[in-house]
C-alpha positions in Angstrom: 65.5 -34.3 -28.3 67.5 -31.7 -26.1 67.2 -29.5 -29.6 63.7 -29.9 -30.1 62.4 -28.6 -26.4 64.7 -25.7 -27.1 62.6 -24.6 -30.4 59.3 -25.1 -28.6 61.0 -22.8 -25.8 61.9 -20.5 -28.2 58.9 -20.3 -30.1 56.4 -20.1 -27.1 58.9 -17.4 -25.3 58.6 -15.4 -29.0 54.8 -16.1 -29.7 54.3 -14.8 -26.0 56.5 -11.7 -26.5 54.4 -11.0 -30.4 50.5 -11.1 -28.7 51.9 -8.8 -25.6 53.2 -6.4 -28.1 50.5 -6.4 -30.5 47.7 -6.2 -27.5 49.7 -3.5 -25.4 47.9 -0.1 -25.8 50.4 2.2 -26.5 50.8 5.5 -24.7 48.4 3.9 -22.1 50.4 3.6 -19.4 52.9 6.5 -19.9 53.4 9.1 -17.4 53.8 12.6 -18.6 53.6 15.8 -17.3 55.1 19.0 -18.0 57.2 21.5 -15.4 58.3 25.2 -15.3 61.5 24.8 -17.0 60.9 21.8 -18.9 61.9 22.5 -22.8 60.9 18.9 -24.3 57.6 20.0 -25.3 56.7 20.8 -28.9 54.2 22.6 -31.5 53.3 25.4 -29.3 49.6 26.6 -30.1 48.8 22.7 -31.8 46.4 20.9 -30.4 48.4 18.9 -29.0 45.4 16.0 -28.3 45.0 15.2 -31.6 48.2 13.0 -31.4 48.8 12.7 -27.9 45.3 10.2 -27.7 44.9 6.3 -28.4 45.4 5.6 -32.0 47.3 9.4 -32.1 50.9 10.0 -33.7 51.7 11.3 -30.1 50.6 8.6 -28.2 53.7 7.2 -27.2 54.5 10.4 -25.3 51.0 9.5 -23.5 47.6 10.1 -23.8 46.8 13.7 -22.5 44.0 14.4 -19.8 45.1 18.5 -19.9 47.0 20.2 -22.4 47.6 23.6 -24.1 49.7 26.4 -24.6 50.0 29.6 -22.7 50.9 33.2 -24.7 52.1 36.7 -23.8 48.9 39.4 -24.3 50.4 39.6 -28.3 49.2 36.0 -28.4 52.2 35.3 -30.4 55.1 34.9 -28.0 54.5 31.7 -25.9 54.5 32.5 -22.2 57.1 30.1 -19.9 56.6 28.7 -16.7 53.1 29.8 -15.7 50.7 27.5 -13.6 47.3 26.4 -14.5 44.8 25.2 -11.9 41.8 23.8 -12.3 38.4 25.0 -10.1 35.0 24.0 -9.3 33.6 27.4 -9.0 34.3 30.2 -11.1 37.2 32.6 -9.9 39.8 30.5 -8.0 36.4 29.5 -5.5 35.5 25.7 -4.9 37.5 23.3 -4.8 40.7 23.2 -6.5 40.9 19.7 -8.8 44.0 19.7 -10.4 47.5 22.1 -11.1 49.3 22.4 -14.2 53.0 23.6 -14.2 53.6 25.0 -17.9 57.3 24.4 -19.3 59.5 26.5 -20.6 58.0 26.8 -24.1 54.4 28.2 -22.8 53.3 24.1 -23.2 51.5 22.2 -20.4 50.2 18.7 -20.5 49.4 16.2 -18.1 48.5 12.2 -18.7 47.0 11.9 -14.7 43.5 11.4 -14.4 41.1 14.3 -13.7 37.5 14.4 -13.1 36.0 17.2 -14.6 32.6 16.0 -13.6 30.0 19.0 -14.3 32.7 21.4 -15.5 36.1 23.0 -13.8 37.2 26.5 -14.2 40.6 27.1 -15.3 42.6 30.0 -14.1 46.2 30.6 -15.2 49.0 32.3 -12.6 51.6 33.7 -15.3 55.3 33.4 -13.9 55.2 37.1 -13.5 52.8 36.5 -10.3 49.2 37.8 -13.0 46.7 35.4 -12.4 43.7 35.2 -15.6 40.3 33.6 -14.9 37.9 31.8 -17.4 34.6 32.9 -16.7 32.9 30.0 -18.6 33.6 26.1 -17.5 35.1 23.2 -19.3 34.2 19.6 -19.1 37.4 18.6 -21.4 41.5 19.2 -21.0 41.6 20.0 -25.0 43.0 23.9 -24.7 44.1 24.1 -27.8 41.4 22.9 -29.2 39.0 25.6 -28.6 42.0 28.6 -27.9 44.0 28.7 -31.3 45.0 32.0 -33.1 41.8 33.4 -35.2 39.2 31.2 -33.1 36.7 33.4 -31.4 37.9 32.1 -28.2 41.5 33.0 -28.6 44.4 32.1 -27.5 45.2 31.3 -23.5 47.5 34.3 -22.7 48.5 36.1 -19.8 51.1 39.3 -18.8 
């Protein structure tokens, strides 16, 4: 009898473990975001949200809110450790939403939640103390989807 409550335990404790597993939403809950001197970043210039998403290769590095890739002015040589900050009002004016640390690859992500609401402007402070201003707001954290090499929009960069 002993034996038999034992299976049932077993099988209840390992049916209970299978549905959490199955129903958990991975990359969810994950907590990532990048910092000057970081270097576990990856694919510089990708866009990176089209795996770090539900449902995405990346998502168990998290699901990204912000995330792109900051170049030198030759738009080839990725530009380390610069901030991004995120604006209400067009150069650096309003309220300031959200900052970005960039890594040590030119990559910055971020899983937190931000409310871009009607738009934010982004402005990028490159680590040699330049800061760069988009004219023209975003309601969406996808950089690299928009600012890739050849795309009319460009790349992010700053000197």
């Amino acid at each position: 009898m002993k034996k038999s409550r034992w299976l049932i335990l077993f099988f209840f404790a390992a049916s209970s473990l299978l549905i959490y597993s199955s129903c958990h939403k991975e990359g969810q809950n994950v907590t990532a975001v990048s910092a000057n001197g970081g270097t576990t970043s990856h694919y510089n210039g990708a866009d990176c949200m089209s795996c770090h998403k539900k449902g995405g290769k990346g998502a168990g590095g998290g699901w990204f809110v912000v995330a792109g890739s900051i170049y030198q002015p030759d738009q080839i040589t990725p530009n380390p450790n610069a901030t991004i900050y995120l604006y209400t009002a067009q150069n650096g004016f309003g309220t300031l939403v959200a900052t970005i640390q960039a890594d040590a690859l030119g990559n910055f992500f971020s899983t937190s939640s931000i409310d871009f609401g009607n738009g934010l402007y982004p402005a990028v402070l490159t680590s040699a103390g330049t800061i760069h201003y988009m004219n023209s707001f975003t309601v969406v954290g996808d950089c690299n989807g928009c600012h890739t090499s050849g795309s009319q929009a460009g790349r992010v960069f700053g000197n």
